[in-house]
C-alpha positions in Angstrom: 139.5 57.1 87.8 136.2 55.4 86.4 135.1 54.9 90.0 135.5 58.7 90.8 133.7 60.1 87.5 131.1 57.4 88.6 131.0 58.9 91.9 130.9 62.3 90.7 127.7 61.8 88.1 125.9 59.8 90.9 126.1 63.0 93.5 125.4 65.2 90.2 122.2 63.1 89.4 121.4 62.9 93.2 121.6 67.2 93.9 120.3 67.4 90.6 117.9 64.8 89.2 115.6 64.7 92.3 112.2 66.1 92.3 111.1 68.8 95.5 107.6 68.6 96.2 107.0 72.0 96.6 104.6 73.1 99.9 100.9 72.7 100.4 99.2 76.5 101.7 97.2 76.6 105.0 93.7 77.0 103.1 95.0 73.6 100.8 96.3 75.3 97.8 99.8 74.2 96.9 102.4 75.9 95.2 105.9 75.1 93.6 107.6 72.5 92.8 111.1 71.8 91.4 113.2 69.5 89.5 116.2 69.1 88.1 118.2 71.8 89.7 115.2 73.8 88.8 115.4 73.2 84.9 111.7 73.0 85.2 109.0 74.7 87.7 105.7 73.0 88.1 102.4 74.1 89.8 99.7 71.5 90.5 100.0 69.1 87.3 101.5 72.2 85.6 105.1 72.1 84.2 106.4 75.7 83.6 109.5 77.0 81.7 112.0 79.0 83.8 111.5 81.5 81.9 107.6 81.3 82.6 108.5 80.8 86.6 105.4 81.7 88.6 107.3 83.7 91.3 110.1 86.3 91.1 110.3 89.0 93.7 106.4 88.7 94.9 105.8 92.7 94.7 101.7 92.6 94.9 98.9 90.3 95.6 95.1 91.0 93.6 92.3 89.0 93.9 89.2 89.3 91.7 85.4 88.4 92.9 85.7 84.7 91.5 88.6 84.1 93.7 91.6 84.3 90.5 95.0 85.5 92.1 97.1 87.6 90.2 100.5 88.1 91.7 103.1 91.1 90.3 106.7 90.1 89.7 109.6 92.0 89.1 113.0 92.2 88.4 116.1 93.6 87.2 115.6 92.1 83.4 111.7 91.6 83.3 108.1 92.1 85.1 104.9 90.1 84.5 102.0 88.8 86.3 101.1 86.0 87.1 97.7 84.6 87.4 96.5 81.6 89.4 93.2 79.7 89.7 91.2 80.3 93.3 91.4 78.2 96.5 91.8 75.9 97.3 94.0 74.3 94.7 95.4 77.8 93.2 96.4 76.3 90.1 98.8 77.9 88.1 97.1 79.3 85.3 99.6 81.9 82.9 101.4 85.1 82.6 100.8 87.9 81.0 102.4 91.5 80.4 105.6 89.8 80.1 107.8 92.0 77.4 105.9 94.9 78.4 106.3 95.5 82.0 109.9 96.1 83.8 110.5 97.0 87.3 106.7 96.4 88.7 105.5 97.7 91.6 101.8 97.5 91.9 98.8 96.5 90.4 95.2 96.9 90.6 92.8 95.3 89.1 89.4 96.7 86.9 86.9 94.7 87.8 84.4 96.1 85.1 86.7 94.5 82.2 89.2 92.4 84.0 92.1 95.1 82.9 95.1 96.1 85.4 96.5 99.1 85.9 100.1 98.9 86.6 102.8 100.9 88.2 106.4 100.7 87.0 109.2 102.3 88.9 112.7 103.5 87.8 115.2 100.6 89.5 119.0 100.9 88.9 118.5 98.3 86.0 116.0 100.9 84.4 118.0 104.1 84.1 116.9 106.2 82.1 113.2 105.5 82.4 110.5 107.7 84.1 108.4 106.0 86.4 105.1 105.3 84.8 101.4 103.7 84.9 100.4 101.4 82.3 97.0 100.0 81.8 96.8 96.6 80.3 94.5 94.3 79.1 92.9 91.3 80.6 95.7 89.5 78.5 98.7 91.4 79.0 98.6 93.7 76.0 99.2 97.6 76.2 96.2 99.3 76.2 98.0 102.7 77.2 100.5 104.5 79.9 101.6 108.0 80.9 104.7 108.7 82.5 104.2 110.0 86.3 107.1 112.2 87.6 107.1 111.4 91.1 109.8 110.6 93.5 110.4 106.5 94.2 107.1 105.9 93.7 105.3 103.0 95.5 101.7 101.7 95.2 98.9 102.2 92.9 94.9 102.1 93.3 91.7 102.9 91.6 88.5 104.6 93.1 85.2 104.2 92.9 84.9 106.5 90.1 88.5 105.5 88.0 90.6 107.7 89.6 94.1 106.5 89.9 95.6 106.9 93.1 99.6 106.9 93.0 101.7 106.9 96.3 105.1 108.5 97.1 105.9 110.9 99.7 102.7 112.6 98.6 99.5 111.0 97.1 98.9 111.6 93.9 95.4 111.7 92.1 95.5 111.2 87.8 92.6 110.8 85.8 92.6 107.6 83.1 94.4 109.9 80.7 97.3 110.5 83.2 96.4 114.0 83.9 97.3 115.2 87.8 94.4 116.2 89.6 96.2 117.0 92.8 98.6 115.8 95.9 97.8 115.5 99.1 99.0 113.7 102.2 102.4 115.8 101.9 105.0 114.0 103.9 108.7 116.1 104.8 111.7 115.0 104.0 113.6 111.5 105.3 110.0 110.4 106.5 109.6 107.1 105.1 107.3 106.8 101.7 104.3 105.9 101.2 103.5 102.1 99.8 100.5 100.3 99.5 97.0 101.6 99.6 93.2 100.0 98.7 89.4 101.0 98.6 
């Protein structure tokens, strides 16, 4: 009896006690590592609550002009970004818009003031909710959002001049305020939607 509980804390401590080194990236940054049946999450020299996890659902990638990563995560309970120091180490730095953000889809990135603008969908966890575009601070808080009734949307981006471009099966142009300016790019029906754009 004492030999089996023995034998059963040793394979416990053996799945679950051992650190993973996580994986070095092609230009030499490195991300993730685990330990303790992921208990703990650790970038570089970084250790990270689970609840602070650098990854979950990858949705968008931004970079700024200094090289800073900032990486949307979403789902079903929370959204947040994450942001990351530049190559080649791409240390994990912190996250922000975490409370306020659910069901992210895309980000963009003001370069002006370091803001995001962000759009949030309607997922099956979020019923009830409209889809929506949220503008944010450079550390996560609200700075305002308007509701953007559109059909499963799926990527946002800014112009030159701070228009906000918003994609679905149309394109749709808003002004900061959230005020449609027009759609074009009209797609007909069960032709698949559009995601991702850029300028």
């Amino acid at each position: 009896m004492r030999l089996g509980l023995l034998l059963v804390l040793g394979l416990a401590l053996a799945g679950c006690g051992l650190r993973t080194g996580g994986r070095r990236l092609p230009d030499g940054g490195f991300i993730g590592t685990a330990e303790g049946c992921n208990r703990l999450h650790g970038d570089g020299n970084l250790v990270l609550d689970p609840a602070e996890a650098p990854f979950v659902n990858v949705n968008a990638l931004v970079f700024d002009s200094d090289g800073f990563l900032y990486v949307a995560n979403r789902s079903a309970s929370a959204s947040y970004i994450s942001v990351f120091g530049p190559s080649p180490n791409n240390d994990f730095q912190k996250v922000i818009g975490r409370g306020a953000l659910r069901d992210l889809l895309d980000i963009v990135r003001v370069p002006e003031d370091g803001s995001f603008w962000a759009l949030q969908g309607n997922g099956a966890a979020m019923s009830g909710h409209e889809p929506e575009v949220m503008h944010l601070g450079s550390d996560g808080a609200v700075l305002s959002r308007f509701p953007v009734s559109v059909d499963e949307p799926g990527g946002i981006t800014r112009g030159p001049d701070g228009t906000l471009y918003v994609s679905f099966s149309r394109i749709g142009r808003f002004d900061e305020a959230g005020t449609l300016m027009g759609t074009f790019g009209a797609k007909p029906p069960y032709v698949p939607y559009y995601q991702g754009m850029a300028f």
